[in-house]
N, C-alpha and C positions, 0 to 999 in steps of 0.2 A: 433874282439871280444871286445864287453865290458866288464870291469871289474864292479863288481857290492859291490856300498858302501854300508857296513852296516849304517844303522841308529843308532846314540847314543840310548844309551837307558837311559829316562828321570830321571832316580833317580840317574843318576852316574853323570848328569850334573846339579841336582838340586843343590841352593847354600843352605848354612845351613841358618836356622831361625834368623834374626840379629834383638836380644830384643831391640834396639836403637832408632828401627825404631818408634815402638810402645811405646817407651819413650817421641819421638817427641811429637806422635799423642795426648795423652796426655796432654802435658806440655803447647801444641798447644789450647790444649781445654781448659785446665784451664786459659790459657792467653784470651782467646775469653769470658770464665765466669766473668772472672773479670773486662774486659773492660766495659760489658755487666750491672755488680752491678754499676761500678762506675757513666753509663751516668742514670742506673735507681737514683744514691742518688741526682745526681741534677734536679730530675723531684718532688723528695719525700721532706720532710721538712727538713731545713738545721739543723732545732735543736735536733732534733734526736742523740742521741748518736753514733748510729751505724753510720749513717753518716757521722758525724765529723770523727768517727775512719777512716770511708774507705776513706774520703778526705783529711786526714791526712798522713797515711799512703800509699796512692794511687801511690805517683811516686817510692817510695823505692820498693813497693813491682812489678810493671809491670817492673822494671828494673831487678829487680831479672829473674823476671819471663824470662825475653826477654834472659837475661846471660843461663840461664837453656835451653834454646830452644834453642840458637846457640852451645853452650856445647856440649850435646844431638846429636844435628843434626851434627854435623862436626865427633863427635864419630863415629855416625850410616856410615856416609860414608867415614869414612876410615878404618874400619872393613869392609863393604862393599866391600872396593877397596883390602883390603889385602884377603878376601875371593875369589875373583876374580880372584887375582893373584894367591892363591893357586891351583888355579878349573885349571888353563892354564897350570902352571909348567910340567906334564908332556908331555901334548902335545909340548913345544917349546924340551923336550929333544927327541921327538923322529926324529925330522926334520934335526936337522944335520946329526943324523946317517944314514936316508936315501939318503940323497944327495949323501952322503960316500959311500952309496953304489951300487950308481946309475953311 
């Protein structure tokens, strides 16, 4: 005779929602916006105000930008990884007790 495995049931193995992620996606987006202004101010006239601003300001602020994205992103995945571990915790305690009892 076979024994017959229950199937998990999806909402007990879902992880919870990790806001980080969606922090990235973001941060990710506005670093794509603003590469995106900088190559437009060297297509537009150099004497533009607004131009000099973003060509001025251009390397301080994509470095920000870049520190905010790995920040973010390294968050996201160690909430990630510690939600992961929490999701496992109790299946590794029930495995020794079955050996024990096997």
């Amino acid at each position: 005779m076979t024994e017959e495995h229950p199937q998990p049931d999806k909402q007990s193995t879902k992880f919870p929602e990790n806001p980080f992620f969606k922090l990235v996606i973001f941060a990710t987006g506005i670093f794509i916006f603003t590469l995106l202004v900088l190559v437009a101010t060297f297509m537009g006239d150099p004497n533009l105000a607004v131009n000099r601003l973003i060509q001025k300001f251009a390397g301080s602020l994509i470095t920000a930008e870049v520190a905010v994205i790995l920040i973010v992103g390294f968050l996201a995945l160690f909430f990630d990884r510690r939600d992961q571990k929490d999701m496992r915790k109790p299946a590794q305690k029930d495995s020794p007790d079955e050996t024990k009892q096997n």
